[in-house]
C-alpha positions, 0 to 999 in steps of 0.5 A: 060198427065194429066187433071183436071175437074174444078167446075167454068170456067178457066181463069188462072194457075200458077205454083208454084216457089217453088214445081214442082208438085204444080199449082194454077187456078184461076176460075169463075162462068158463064164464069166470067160474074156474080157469084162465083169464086174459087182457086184450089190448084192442085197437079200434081203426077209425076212432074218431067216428066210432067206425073202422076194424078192430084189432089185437095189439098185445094180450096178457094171459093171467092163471085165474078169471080178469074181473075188471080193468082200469088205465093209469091216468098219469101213465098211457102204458099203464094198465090195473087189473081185478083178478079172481084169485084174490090179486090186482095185477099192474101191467105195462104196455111198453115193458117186454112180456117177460117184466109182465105183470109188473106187480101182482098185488095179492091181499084181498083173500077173495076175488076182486071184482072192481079196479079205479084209478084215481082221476084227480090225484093221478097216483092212487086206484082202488080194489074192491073184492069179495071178501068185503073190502076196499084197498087203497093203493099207489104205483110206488108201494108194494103193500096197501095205503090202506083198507076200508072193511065197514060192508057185511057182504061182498063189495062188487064195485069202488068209484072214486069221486071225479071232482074229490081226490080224497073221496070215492063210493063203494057198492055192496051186497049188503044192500048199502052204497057207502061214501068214504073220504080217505082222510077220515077214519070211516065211512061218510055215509051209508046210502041204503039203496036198494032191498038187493044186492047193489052191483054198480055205481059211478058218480055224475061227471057234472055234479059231484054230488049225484050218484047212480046204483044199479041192483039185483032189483033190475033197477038203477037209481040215481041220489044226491048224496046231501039229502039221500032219504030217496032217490031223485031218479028211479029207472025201470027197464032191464029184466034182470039185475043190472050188472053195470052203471056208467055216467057220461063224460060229455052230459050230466044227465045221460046214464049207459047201463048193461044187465044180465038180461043181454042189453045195452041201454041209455037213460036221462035220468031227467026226462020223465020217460028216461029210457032214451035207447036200448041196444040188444047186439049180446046173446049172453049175459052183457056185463062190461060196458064204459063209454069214451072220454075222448069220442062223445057218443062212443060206447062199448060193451063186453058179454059172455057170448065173447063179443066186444063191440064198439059204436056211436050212441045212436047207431046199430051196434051190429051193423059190420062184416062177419067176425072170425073164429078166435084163435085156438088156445096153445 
C-alpha cells in the first residue's frame, strides 16, 4: 500500500470529491506547537485499487501549523485550510503561486482547528477555532456570513449535515456537541455527550438523523439527535483520546476512527462486537483520517511520525517499498 514521507507533522487528510487518485494534508512544524506548516497535494497512482505510488504534485507553505483541510464541492481546484494563527486560507490549484493563497480570511482570534465545506448547497464551509466559535463563510465575501458563539470551551471540529443544507454539528471541550440551523438565532440542540472534551464528530451519510462523537474519555459514541438522552452506540477500544471520527460514504453503519493512542480503527456500530478492525501502521500520535467517496473501502491516515498512508479497508497498510527521507528545507 502506499505511503508519503512528509516535511512537517500530520494533522489532517482529505481526499478529493472530484478525483479518486488526489488527496490534500494539512502539516505543521514542531508538532504544530510553534512553526511553519505546509499543503501537499498528493497524487495516489493507481486509485481505483487503493494500490500504486504516491506522489507530490504541488505544496503550499503557510507561516503557521495547517490544522485541517477541506476540498470546495463545487470547484475541483479549490481547496480550505485551518491555520494555527487564527486564519482560514482558500487556495487554488490552477492559479500560479504568486495569486496563492487567494484569501486569508483572519477573524477567529485563536487557532482554528477544523474547516467543511458544504456538501448540499456547494457555496458555503465552516471554521471552527480555539477561541470557542463557529464562523459561516461563502467564497464571494471577504468577511463571515455569520458566528455562532454559544460553546464554553474551545471548539475543535464543525460538520455540516450531509442531507440539510442549512444545518450542521459542532464539537466542544465544553463537553457538549450542539446542533445549529443557520437560519435560526441559536443552537437547535445541546448533546451532552461525554464527561471530556469532545474532539470529533461527523453525521451518518444514511441517516441525517445519527451522529457519532469521539472524546478524551477514548470513547466514540453514536446518537440519534431525536431522542439524545443516551447514546444508541457506545465504542470502547482505543487507549487514548480519539482525535478524529468519520462515517462512510458507502455504508451507513461503518465508523473509521484514529487516536492518539497511534491506531486506525473501524467499527459498526451496529454489531454488538463493533471493533471490525484495527490497523497500527503510525508510531506517533494518528490524528488525521478520511475515507474516499469515490473508491469504496479506500482509507487514509496522517500522524506526527510524518506518514500519509493509503489503503483498501481490509488490506495491510504497511505493505509497500521503503520511503525516502523528505526533502531538506531551504
Amino acid at each position: 500500500m502506499p505511503r508519503f514521507k512528509l516535511t512537517f507533522h500530520g494533522y489532517a487528510v482529505r481526499f478529493s470529491p472530484f478525483y479518486e487518485h488526489r488527496l490534500a494534508v494539512g502539516t505543521s512544524q514542531n508538532f504544530g506547537i510553534l512553526g511553519n506548516g505546509r499543503i501537499h497535494i498528493l497524487d495516489l497512482a493507481g486509485a481505483g485499487a487503493g494500490a500504486g505510488d504516491i506522489s507530490e504534485t504541488l505544496s503550499f507553505d503557510t507561516a503557521d501549523g495547517v490544522y485541517d483541510v477541506s476540498w470546495s464541492e463545487s470547484n475541483d481546484n479549490i481547496l480550505i485550510s485551518a491555520t494555527g494563527d487564527g486564519s482560514v486560507k482558500v487556495w487554488d490549484l490552477a492559479a500560479p503561486p504568486t495569486a496563492n493563497p487567494l484569501r486569508s480570511l483572519h477573524e477567529h482570534s485563536r487557532e482554528v482547528q477544523s474547516v467543511d465545506y458544504n456538501p448540499v448547497r456547494r457555496d458555503s464551509f465552516l471554521s471552527a477555532a480555539w477561541d470557542d466559535t463557529v464562523k459561516l463563510w461563502t467564497l464571494d465575501r471577504p468577511a463571515s456570513v455569520r458566528t455562532f458563539k454559544e460553546h464554553a470551551y474551545c471548539v475543535y471540529a464543525a460538520a455540516w449535515n450531509p442531507r440539510h443544507a442549512d444545518v450542521f454539528a459542532s464539537a466542544s471541550g465544553d463537553c457538549t456537541v450542539r446542533v445549529w440551523d443557520v437560519r435560526e438565532s441559536g443552537s437547535t440542540m445541546i448533546i451532552p455527550g461525554h464527561e471530556f472534551e469532545i474532539l470529533t464528530c461527523d453525521w451518518n451519510k444514511y441517516n441525517d438523523c445519527v451522529i457519532a462523537t469521539g472524546s478524551v474519555d477514548k470513547s466514540i459514541r453514536v446518537w440519534d439527535v431525536r431522542s439524545y438522552r443516551a447514546p444508541i452506540s457506545v465504542m470502547n477500544g482505543h487507549g487514548y483520546p480519539v482525535r478524529k471520527v468519520k462515517f462512510s460514504p458507502h455504508h451507513g453503519s461503518f465508523i473509521a476512527s484514529c487516536s492518539y493512542d497511534m491506531s486506525v480503527c473501524c467499527w459498526d456500530y451496529q454489531l454488538e462486537d463493533a471493533l471490525v478492525s484495527r490497523y497500527e501502521q503510525h508510531t506517533e500520535f494518528a490524528v488525521g483520517l478520511d475515507m474516499s467517496v469515490l473508491v469504496e473501502g479506500l482509507l487514509a491516515s496522517a500522524g506526527w511520525d510524518q506518514l500519509v498512508y493509503v489503503w483498501q479497508h481490509g488490506s495491510d497498510p504497511m505493505a509497500g517499498p521503503p520511503l525516502p527521507p523528505p526533502p531538506m528545507m531551504g
